[in-house]
C-alpha positions as CSV (number, residue, x, y, z in Angstrom):
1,X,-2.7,-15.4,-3.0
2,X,-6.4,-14.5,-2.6
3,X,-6.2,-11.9,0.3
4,X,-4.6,-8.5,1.4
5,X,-1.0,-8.3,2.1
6,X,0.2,-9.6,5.1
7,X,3.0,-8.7,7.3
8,X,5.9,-11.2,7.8
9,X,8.9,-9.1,9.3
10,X,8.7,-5.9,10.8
11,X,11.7,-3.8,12.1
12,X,12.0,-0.4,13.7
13,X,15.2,1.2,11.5
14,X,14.7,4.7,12.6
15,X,12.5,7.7,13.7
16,X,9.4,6.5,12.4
17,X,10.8,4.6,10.1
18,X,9.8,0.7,9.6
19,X,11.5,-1.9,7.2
20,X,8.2,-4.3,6.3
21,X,8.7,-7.6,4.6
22,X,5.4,-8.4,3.0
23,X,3.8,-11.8,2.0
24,X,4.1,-10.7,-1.4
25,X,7.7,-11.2,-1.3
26,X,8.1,-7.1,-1.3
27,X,9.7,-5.1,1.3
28,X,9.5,-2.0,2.0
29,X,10.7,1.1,4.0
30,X,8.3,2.7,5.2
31,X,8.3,6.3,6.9
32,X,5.3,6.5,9.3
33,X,5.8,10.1,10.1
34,X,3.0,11.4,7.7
35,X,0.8,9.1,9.7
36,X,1.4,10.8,13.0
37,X,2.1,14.4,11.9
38,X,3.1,17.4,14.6
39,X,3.1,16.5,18.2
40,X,-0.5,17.3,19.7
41,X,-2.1,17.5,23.1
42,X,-4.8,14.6,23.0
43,X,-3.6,12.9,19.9
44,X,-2.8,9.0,20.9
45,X,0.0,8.9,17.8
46,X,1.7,11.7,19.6
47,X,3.1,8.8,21.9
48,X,5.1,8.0,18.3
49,X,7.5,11.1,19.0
50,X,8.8,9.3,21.6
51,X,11.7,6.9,20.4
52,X,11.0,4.6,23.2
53,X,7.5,4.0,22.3
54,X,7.5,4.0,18.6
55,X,10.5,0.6,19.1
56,X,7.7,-1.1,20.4
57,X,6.0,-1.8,17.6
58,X,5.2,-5.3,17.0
59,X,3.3,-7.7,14.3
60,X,0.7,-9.3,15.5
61,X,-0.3,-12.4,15.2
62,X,-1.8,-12.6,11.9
63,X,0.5,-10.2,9.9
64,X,-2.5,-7.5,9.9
65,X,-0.9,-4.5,11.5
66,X,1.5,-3.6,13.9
67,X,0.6,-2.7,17.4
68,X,2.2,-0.6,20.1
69,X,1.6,-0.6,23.6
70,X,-1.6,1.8,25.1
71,X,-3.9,0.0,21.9
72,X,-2.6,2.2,18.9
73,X,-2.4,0.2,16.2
74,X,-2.0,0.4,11.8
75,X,-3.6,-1.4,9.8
76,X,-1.8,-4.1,7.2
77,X,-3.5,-1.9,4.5
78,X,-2.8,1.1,5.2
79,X,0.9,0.5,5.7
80,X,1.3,-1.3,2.6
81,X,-0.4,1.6,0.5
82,X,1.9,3.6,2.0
83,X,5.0,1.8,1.7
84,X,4.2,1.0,-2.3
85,X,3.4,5.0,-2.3
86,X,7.0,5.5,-0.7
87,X,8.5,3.7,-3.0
88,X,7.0,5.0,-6.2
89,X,4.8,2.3,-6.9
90,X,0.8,2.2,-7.8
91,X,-1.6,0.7,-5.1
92,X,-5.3,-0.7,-5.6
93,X,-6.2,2.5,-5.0
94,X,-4.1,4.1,-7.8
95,X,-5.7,1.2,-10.0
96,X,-9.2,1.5,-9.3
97,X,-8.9,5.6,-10.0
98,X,-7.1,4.4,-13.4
99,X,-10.3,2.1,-13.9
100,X,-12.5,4.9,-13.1
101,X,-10.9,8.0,-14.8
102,X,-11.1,5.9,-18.0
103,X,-14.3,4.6,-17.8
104,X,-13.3,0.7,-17.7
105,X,-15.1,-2.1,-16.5
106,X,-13.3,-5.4,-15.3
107,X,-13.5,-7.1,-18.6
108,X,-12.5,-3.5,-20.4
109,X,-9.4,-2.7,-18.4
110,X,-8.0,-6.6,-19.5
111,X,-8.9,-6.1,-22.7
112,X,-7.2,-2.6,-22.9
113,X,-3.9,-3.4,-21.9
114,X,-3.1,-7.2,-22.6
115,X,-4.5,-9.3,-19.2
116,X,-6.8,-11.4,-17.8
117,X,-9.9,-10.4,-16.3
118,X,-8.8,-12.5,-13.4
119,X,-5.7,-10.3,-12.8
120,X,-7.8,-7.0,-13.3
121,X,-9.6,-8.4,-10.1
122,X,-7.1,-9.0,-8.3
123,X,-5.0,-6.0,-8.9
124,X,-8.1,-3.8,-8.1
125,X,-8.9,-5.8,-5.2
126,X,-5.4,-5.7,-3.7
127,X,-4.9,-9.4,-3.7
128,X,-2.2,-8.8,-5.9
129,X,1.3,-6.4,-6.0
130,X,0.6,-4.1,-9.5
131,X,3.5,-4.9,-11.3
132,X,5.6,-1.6,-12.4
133,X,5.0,-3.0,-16.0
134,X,1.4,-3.1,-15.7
135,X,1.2,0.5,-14.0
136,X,3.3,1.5,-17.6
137,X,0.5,0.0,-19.9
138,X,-1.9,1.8,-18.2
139,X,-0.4,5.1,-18.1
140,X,0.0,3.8,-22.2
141,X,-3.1,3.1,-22.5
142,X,-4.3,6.7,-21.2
143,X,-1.4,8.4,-23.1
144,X,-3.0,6.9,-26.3
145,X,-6.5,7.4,-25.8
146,X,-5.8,11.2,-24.8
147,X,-4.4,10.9,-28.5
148,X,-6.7,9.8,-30.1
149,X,-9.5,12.3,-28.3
């Protein structure tokens, strides 16, 4: 897998709650109400509030986001950072801070905690799920070089 995370399955299970199988084989829960927030006048999300409306979210075509009726729409990306974040578990984001914060280049992060450049890449790029065992060497990576400082 090359790309960004697609959507396979996507189920209303409650009050802006969504149960998301992913092409990674992952699936998540996700709670959407921290994407739509308090009811306000003008907002288009505030349509969410409305049971009704927020069951009539649907895939589209291509597994990049989900789409409800009036053209609001999320992005695949979004919701899978989310979901990951839900569930306690880093995103490409989370990653690419990690990369920064220490300094690393592509080549640097590999050698630092025992992978290919290839999969540095890919987990920074989001083509691939960070494995919770990889999020652990990086945090023990960090641990140690705070150490060591």
């Amino acid at each position: 897998m090359n790309h960004a995370p697609q959507i396979r399955k996507a189920e209303i299970t409650g009050p802006f709650q969504v149960t998301i199988e992913w092409s990674t084989g992952e699936t998540f829960v996700t709670d959407l109400s921290s994407t739509t927030g308090p009811k306000r006048e003008g907002d288009p999300f505030a349509a969410f509030h409305d049971p009704a409306i927020f069951a009539q979210a649907q895939s589209d075509d291509w597994g990049d986001g989900l789409s409800w009726p009036g053209g609001l729409d999320l992005g695949a990306d979004q919701l899978y950072n989310l979901g990951r974040q839900q569930a306690g578990l880093p995103t490409r984001e989370d990653f690419a801070v990690w990369m920064e914060r220490n300094r690393l280049s592509l080549n640097q992060a590999a050698q630092a905690i025992g992978m290919t450049r290839r999969m540095i890449a890919y987990y920074k790029s989001g083509a691939r799920p960070i494995p919770k065992t990889v999020w652990l060497a990086c945090i023990g990576y960090e641990s140690l070089q705070h150490e060591a400082a």
